[in-house]
DRENDO-1510 file (C-alpha; in Angstrom, 1 decimal, always signed):
<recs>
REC; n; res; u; v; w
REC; 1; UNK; +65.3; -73.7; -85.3 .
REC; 2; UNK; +63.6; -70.9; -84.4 .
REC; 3; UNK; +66.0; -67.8; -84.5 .
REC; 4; UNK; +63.9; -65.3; -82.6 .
REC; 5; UNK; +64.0; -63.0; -85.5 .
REC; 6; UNK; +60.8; -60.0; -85.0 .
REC; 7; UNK; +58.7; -59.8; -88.5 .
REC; 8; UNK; +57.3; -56.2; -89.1 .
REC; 9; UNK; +54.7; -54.9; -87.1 .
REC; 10; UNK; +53.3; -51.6; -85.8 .
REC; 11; UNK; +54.1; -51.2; -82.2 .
REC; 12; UNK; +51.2; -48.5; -81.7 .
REC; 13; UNK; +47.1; -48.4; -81.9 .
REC; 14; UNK; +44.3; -46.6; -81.4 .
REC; 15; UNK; +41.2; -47.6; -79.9 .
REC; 16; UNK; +38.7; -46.1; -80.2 .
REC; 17; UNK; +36.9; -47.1; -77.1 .
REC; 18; UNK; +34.0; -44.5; -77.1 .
REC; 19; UNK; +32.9; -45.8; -80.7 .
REC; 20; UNK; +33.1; -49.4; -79.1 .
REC; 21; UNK; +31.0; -48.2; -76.6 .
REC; 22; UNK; +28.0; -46.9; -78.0 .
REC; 23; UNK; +28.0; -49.8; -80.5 .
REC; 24; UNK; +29.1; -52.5; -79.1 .
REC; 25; UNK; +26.4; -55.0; -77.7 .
REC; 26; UNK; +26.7; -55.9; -73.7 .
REC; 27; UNK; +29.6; -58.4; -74.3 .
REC; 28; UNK; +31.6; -55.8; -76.4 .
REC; 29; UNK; +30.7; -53.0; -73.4 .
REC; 30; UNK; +31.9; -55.4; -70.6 .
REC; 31; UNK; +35.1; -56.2; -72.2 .
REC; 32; UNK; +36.1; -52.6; -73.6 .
REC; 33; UNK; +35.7; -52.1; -70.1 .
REC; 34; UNK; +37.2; -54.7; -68.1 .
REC; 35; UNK; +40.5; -55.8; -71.2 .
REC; 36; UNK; +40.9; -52.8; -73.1 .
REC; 37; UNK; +40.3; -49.4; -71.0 .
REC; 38; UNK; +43.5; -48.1; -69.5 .
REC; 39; UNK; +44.4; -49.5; -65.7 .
REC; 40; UNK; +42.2; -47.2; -62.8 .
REC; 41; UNK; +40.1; -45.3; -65.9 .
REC; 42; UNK; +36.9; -47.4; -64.9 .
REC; 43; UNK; +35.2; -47.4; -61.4 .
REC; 44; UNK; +34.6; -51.0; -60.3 .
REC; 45; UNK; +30.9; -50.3; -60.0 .
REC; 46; UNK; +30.9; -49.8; -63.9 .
REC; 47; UNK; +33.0; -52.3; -64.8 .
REC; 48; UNK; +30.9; -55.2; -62.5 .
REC; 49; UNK; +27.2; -53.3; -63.7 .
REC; 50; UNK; +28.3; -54.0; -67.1 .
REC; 51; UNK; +29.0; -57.4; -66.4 .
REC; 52; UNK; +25.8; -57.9; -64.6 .
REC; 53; UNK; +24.3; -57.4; -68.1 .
REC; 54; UNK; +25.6; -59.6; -69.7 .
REC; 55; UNK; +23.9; -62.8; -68.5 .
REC; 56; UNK; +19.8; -61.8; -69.5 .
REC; 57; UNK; +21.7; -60.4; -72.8 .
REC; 58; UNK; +20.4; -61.7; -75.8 .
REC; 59; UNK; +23.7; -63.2; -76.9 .
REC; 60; UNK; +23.6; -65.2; -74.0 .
REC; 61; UNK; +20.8; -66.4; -73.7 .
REC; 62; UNK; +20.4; -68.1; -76.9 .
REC; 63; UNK; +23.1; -70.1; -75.2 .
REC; 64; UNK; +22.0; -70.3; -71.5 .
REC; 65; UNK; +18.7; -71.4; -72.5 .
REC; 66; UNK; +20.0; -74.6; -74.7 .
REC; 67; UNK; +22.1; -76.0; -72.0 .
REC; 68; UNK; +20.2; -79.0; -70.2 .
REC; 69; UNK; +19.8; -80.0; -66.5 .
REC; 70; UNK; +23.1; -82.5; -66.7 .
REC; 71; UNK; +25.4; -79.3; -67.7 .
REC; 72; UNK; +25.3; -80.2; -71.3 .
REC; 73; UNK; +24.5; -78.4; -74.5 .
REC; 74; UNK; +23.5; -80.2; -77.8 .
REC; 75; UNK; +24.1; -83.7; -76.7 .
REC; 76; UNK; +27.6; -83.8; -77.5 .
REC; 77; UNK; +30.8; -82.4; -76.4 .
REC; 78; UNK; +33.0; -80.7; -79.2 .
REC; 79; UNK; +30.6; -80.3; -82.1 .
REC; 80; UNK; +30.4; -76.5; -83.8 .
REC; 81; UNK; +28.4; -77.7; -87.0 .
REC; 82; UNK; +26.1; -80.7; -87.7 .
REC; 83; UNK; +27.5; -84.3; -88.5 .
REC; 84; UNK; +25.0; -87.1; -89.6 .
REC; 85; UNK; +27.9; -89.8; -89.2 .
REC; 86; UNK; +28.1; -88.3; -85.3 .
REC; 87; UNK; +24.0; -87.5; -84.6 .
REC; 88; UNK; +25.8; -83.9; -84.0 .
REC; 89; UNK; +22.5; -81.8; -84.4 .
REC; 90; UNK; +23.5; -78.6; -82.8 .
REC; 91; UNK; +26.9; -77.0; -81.3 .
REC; 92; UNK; +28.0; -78.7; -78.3 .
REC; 93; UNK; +29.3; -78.2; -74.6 .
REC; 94; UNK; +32.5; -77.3; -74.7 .
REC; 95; UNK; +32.2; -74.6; -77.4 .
REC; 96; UNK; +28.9; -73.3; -76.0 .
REC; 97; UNK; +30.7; -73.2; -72.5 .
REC; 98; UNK; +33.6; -71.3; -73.7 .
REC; 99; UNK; +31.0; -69.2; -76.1 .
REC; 100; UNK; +29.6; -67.7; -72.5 .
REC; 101; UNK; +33.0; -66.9; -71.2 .
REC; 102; UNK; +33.5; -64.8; -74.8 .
REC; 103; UNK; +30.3; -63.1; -73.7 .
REC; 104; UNK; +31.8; -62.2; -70.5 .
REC; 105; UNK; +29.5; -64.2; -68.2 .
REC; 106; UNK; +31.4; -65.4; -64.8 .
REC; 107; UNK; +32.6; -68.3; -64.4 .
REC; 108; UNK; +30.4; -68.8; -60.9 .
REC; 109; UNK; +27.1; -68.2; -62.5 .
REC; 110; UNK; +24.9; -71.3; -63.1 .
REC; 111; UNK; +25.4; -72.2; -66.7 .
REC; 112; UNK; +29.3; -73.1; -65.5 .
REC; 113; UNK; +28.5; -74.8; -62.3 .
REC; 114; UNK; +26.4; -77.6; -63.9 .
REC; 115; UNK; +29.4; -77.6; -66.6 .
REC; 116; UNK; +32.3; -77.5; -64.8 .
REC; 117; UNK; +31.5; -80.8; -62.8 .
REC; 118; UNK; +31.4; -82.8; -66.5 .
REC; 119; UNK; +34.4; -81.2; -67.6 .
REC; 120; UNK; +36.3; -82.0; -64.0 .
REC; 121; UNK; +35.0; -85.5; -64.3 .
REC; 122; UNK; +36.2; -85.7; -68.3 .
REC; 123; UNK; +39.6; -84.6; -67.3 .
REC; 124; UNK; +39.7; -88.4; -65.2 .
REC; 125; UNK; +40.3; -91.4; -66.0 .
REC; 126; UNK; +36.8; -92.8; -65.9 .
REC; 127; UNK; +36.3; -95.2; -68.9 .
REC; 128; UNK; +32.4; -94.9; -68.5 .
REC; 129; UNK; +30.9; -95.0; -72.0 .
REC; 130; UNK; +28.8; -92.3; -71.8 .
REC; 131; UNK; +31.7; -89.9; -70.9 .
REC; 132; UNK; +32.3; -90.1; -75.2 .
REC; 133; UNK; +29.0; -89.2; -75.7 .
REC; 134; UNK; +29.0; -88.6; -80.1 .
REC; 135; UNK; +31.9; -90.7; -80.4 .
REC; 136; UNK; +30.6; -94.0; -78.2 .
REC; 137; UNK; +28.7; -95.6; -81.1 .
REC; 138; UNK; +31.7; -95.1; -83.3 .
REC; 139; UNK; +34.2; -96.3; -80.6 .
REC; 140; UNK; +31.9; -99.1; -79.3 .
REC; 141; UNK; +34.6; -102.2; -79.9 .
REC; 142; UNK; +37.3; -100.3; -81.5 .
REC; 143; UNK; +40.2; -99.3; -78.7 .
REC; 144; UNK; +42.1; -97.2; -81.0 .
REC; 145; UNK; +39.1; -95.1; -81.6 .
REC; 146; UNK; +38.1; -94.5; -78.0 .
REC; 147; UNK; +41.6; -94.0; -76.6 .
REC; 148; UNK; +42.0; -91.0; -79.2 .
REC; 149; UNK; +38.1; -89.7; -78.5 .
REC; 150; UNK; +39.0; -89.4; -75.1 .
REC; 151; UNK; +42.2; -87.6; -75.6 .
REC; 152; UNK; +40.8; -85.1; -77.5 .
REC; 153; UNK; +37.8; -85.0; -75.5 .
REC; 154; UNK; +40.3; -84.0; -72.5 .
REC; 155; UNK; +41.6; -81.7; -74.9 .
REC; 156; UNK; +38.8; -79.7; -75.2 .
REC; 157; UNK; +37.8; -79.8; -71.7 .
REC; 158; UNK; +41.1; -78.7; -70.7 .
REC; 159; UNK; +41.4; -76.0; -72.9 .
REC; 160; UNK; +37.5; -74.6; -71.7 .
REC; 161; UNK; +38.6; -74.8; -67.8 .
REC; 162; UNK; +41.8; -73.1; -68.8 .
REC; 163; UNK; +40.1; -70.1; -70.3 .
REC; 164; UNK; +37.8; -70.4; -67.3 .
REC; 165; UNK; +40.5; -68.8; -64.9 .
REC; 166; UNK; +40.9; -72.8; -63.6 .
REC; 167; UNK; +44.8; -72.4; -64.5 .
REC; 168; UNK; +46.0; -73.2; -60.8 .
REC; 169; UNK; +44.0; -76.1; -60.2 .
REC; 170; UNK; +45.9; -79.6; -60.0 .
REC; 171; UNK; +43.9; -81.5; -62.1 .
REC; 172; UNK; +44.0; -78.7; -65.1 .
REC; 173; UNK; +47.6; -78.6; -64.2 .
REC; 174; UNK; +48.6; -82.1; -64.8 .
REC; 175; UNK; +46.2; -82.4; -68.3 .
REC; 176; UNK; +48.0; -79.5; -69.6 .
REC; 177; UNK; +51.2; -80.8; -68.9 .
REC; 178; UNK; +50.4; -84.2; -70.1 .
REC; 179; UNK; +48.7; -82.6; -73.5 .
REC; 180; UNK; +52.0; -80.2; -73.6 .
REC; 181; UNK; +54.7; -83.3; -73.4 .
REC; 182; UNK; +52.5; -85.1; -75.8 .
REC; 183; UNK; +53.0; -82.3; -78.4 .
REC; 184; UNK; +56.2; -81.7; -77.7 .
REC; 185; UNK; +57.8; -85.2; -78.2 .
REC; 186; UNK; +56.1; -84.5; -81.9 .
REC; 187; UNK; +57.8; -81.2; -82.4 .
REC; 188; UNK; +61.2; -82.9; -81.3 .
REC; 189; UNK; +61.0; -85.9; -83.5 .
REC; 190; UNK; +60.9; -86.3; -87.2 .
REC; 191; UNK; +57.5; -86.7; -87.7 .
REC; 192; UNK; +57.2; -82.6; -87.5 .
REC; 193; UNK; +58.7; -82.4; -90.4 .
REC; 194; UNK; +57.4; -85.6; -92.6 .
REC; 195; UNK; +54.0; -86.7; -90.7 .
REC; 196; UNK; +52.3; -88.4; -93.9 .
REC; 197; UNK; +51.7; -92.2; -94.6 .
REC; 198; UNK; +50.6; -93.5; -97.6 .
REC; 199; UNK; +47.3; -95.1; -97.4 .
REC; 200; UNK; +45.9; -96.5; -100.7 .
REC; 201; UNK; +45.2; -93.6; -103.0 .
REC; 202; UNK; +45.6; -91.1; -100.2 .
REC; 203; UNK; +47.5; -89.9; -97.1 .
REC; 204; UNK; +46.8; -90.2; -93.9 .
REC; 205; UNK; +48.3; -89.1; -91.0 .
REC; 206; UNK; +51.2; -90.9; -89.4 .
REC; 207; UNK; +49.6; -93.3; -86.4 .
REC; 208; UNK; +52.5; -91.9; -84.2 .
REC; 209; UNK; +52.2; -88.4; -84.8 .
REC; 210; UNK; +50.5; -86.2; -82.2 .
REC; 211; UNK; +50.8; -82.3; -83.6 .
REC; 212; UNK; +49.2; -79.9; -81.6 .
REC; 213; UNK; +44.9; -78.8; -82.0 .
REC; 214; UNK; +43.1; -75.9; -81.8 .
REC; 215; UNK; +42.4; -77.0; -78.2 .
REC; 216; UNK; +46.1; -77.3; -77.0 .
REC; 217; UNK; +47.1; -74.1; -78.6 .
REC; 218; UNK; +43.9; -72.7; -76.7 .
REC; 219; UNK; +44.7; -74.5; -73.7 .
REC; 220; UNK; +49.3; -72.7; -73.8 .
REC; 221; UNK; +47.8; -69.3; -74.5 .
REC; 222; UNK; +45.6; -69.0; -71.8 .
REC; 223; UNK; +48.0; -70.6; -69.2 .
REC; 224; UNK; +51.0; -68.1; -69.0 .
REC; 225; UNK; +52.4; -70.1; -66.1 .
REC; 226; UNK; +52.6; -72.8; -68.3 .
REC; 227; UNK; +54.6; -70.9; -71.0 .
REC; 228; UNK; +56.8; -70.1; -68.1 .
REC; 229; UNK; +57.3; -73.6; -67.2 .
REC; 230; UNK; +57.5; -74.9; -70.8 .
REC; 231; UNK; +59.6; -71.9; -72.8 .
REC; 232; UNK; +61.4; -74.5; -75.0 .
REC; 233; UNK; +58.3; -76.3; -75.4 .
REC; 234; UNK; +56.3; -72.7; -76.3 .
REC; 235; UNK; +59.1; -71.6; -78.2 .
REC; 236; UNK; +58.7; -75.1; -80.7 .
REC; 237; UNK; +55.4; -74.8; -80.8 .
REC; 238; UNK; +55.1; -71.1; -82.0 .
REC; 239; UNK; +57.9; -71.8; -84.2 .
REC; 240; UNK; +55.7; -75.0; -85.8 .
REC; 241; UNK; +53.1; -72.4; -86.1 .
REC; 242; UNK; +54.6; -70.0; -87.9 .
REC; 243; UNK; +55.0; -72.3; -91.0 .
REC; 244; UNK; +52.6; -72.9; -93.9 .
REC; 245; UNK; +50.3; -75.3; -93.0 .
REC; 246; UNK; +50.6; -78.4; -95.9 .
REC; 247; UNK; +48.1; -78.3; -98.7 .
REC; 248; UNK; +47.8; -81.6; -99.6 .
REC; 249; UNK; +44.3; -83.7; -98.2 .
REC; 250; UNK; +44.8; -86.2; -95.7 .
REC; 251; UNK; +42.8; -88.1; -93.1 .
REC; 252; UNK; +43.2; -89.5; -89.9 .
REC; 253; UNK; +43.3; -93.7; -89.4 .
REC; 254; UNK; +42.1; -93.8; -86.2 .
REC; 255; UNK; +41.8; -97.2; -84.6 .
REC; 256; UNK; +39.1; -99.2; -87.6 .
REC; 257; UNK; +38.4; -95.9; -88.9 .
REC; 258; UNK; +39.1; -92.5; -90.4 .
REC; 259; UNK; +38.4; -89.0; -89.7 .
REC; 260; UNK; +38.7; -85.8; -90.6 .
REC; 261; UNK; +41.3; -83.7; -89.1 .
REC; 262; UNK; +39.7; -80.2; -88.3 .
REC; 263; UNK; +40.6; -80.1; -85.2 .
REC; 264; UNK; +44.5; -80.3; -86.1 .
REC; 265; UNK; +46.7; -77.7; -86.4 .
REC; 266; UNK; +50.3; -78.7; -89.0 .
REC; 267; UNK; +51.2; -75.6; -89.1 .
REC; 268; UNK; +49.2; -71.9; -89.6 .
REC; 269; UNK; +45.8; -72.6; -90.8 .
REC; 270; UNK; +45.0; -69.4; -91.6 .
REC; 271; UNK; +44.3; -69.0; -95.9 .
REC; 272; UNK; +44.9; -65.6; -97.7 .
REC; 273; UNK; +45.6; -63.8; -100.6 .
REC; 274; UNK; +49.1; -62.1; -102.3 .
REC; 275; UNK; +48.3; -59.2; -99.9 .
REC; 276; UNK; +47.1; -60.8; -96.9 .
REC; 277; UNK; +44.0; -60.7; -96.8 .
REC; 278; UNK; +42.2; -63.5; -95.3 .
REC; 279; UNK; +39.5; -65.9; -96.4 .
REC; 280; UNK; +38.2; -66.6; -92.7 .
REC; 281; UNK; +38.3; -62.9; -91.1 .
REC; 282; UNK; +36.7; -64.5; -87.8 .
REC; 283; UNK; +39.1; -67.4; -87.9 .
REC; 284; UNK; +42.1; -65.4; -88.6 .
REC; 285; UNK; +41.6; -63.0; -85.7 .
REC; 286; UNK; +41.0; -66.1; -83.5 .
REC; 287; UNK; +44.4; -67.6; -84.2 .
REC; 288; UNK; +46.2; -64.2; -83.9 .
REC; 289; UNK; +44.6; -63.6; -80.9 .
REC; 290; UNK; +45.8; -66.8; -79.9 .
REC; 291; UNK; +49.3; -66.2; -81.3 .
REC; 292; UNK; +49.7; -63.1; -79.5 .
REC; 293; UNK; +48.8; -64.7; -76.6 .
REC; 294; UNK; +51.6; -67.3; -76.9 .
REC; 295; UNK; +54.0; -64.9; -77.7 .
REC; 296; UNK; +54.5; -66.3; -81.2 .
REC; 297; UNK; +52.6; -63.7; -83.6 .
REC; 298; UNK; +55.7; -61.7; -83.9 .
REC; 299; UNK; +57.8; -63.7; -85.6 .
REC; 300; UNK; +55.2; -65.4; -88.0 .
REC; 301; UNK; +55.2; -64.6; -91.4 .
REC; 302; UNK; +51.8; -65.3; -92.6 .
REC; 303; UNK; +50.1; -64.5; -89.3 .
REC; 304; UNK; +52.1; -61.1; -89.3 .
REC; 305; UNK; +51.2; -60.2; -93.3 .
REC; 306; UNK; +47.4; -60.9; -92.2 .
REC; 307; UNK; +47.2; -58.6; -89.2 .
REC; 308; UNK; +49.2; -56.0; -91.2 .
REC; 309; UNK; +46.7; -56.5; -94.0 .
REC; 310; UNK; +43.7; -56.2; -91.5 .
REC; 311; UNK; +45.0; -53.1; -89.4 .
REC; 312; UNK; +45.2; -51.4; -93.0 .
REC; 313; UNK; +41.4; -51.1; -93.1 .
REC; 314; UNK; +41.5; -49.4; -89.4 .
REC; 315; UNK; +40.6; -45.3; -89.4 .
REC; 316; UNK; +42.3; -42.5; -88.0 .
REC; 317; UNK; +40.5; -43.5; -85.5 .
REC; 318; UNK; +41.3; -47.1; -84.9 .
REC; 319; UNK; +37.9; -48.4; -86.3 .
REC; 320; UNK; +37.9; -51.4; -89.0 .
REC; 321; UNK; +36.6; -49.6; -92.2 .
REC; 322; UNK; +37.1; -51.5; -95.2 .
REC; 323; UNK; +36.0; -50.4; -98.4 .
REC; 324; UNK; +32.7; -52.2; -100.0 .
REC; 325; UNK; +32.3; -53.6; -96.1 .
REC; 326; UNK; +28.3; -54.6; -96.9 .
REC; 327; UNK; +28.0; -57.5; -94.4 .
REC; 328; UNK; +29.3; -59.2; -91.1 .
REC; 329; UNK; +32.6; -61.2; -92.5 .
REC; 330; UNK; +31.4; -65.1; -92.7 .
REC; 331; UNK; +33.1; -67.9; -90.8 .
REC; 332; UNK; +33.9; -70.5; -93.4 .
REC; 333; UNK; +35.5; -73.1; -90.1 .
REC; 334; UNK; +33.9; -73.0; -87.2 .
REC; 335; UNK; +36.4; -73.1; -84.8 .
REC; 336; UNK; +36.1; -69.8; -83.9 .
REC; 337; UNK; +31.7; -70.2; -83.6 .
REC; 338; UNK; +32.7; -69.1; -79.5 .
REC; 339; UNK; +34.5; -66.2; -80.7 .
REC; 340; UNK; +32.7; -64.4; -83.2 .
REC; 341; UNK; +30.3; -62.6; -83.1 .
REC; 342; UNK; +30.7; -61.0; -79.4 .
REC; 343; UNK; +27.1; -59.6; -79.6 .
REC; 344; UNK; +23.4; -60.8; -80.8 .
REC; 345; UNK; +22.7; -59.5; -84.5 .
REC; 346; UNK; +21.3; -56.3; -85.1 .
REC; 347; UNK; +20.7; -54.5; -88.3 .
REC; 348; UNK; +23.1; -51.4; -87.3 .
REC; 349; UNK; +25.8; -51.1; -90.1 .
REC; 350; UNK; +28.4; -50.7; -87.4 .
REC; 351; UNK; +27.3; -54.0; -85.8 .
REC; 352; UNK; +29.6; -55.8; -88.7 .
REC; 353; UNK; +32.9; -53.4; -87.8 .
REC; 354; UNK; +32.8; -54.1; -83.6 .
REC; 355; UNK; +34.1; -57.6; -83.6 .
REC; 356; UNK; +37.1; -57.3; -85.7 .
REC; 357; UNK; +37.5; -53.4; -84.1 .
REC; 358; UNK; +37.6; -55.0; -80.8 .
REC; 359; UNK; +39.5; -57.9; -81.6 .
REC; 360; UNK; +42.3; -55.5; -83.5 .
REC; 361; UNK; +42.2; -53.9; -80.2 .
REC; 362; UNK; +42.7; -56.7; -78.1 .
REC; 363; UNK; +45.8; -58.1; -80.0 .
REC; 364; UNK; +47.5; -55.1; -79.9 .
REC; 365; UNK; +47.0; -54.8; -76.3 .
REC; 366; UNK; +48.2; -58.1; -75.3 .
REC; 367; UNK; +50.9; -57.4; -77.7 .
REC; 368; UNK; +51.8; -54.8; -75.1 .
REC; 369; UNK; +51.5; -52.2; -78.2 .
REC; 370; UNK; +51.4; -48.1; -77.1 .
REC; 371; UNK; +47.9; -47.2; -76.9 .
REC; 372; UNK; +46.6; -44.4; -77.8 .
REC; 373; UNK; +42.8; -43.8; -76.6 .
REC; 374; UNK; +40.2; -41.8; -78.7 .
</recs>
């Protein structure tokens, strides 16, 4: 059980919001200005001019101008990198969706009015075909495969309309709830704790066990009502979370066939070194950010080594400054492609500092952390 215990953090940061500013791209300047400056510092004119530019921004338009007539981007839903056995040729909607909320766009503008009416309709019960879009040839004949398509599929969608500010409405409601008891009647039983099956010379994952994805842990941290509502349930998950996720390789038998299980979370996914510092940099500060968010990052131990590790690097000033830093940090899995980078490329040495400066910045903000502005 989860015992509540608080792991050893820092309960102070600087940011260093005029350094943010002047190199930060329109995304980064919008958000310094609108999540990180202090309460009343920023006149609303500001704060809505600098969101205004971030729609004809560069970042965003190598987004906007993929998306198709029918709301969609790539031809599929969920993909972040290209699968042959799923004709995934480029990222897909949901991801480029919630790409353009990272970016700051709002949610009104065009790009989410022709989305939001797929997602709302994916979120149903209609068994039209076409709503699986890259997994219907796989699932054509195969019930076991399209029931769990469209689960995760409703997953994802409910996790992007989430993150969209759509927390309120009833039909988000009830698919969060239904994804949350789903996850939670896994943490309860014990298939947590022993949710491998032998399956010839491998493993694959137990047919009854439902742990919790990227999606759903997407979906809890940007619905704090729905942490309210569910605390035991938040509390189990944050507490599965905060465990090593297993080593061993496994698949997923899904109806005739099997998959592989990237979208899964067993426990923290996040890989690092004796010190704690991390493989993925992008992917770590996505599932911290996350974590915080949740309330869970606390009383992690390998999420709360990693952050410790990373704020190391910061300056005087609050600024990510690692030694030897010659390049943007790579994203090895590409669950975090929305997330990072905030801004288009540029050639500016500082350009490969903003993202984790601002995302340092962020977690310690939503960690209700005492700020100190510079």
């Amino acid at each position: 059980m989860l015992t509540g215990a608080r792991l050893d953090l820092p309960n102070n940061h600087r940011i260093p919001l005029g350094w943010l500013l002047a190199h930060g791209g329109e995304a980064t300047r919008y958000r310094v200005f609108s999540e990180l400056s202090p309460a009343g510092t920023v006149a609303p004119e500001t704060i809505e001019h600098a969101r205004a530019a971030t729609e004809p921004s560069k970042a965003a338009q190598a987004v906007i101008k993929k998306q198709k007539d029918a709301g969609t981007w790539g031809g599929n839903l969920l993909g972040v990198a290209p699968s042959a056995a799923l004709g995934i040729k480029d990222v897909g909607t949901i991801p480029q969706y919630r790409r353009l909320l990272q970016l700051g766009l709002p949610n009104t503008s065009r790009p989410f009015r022709l989305a939001d009416r797929l997602l709302f309709r994916l979120l149903s019960r209609d068994d039209d075909p076409a709503l699986l879009f890259e997994y219907q040839k796989a699932a054509k004949g195969d019930e076991g495969y399209t029931l769990w398509a469209r689960n995760l599929i409703r997953e994802g969608a409910t996790a992007a309309l989430a993150e969209a500010g759509q927390i309120e409405d009833p039909r988000v409601r009830g698919a969060a709830h239904k994804i949350a008891t789903d996850v939670s009647e896994f943490l309860r039983s014990p298939l947590a704790e022993k949710p491998f099956v032998r399956a010839g010379t491998g493993s694959v994952l137990h047919p009854e066990a439902n742990p919790p994805t990227w999606y759903a842990l997407a979906m809890m941290a940007a619905m704090p009502n729905l942490q309210r509502e569910r605390a035991g349930f938040t509390e189990r998950l944050n507490h599965y979370l905060a465990q090593p996720q297993p080593k061993k390789a496994f698949a997923l038998a899904v109806g005739k066939k099997k998959v592989k299980p990237t979208h899964l979370l067993l426990g923290d996914p996040v890989e690092a070194d004796s010190k704690g510092l991390p493989k993925d940099i992008p992917l770590a500060l996505h599932f911290l950010e996350l974590l915080a968010r949740t309330g869970g990052l606390p009383a992690s131990p390998g999420a709360t080594k990693v952050l410790n590790r990373l704020l190391k690097d910061c300056d005087e000033h609050g600024v990510w400054n690692p030694k030897g830093l010659r390049s943007l940090p790579k994203t090895i899995n590409r669950m975090s492609y929305h997330s990072f980078p905030l801004d288009a490329e540029s050639k500016a040495p500082e350009f490969r500092q903003v993202d984790v400066t601002f995302r340092l910045a962020l977690i310690a903000k939503v960690l209700g952390w005492s700020l100190e502005y510079v």
